[in-house]
C-alpha positions, 0 to 999 in steps of 0.5 A: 214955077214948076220944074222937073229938077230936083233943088231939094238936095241936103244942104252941106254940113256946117263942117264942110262949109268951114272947109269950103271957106277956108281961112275965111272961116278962122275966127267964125263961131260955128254959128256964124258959119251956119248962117253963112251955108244957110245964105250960101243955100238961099241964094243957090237957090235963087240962081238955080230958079232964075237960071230955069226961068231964062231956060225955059224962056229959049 
């Protein structure tokens, strides 16, 4: 499904992923933090795309 909203914004950096997770993050390799933000931008995605399609079913 097509929208006019722009979902293709940059994905936040690995450093401030770190910062967002906090102590969360202390012991996480920056490898295991990328792949974090990766899931984290995933699902945002898919909230954004199902949060559209109820929208547009109003």
């Amino acid at each position: 499904m097509e929208h006019d909203h722009d979902v293709h914004s940059e994905p936040i950096s690995t450093v401030r992923c770190r910062e967002l997770l906090g102590p969360e993050a202390d012991g996480l390799s920056d490898v295991e933090v990328d792949q974090i933000r990766r899931h984290a931008d995933a699902m945002a995605h898919v909230v954004v795309e199902i949060f559209l399609q109820q929208r547009s079913r109003e």
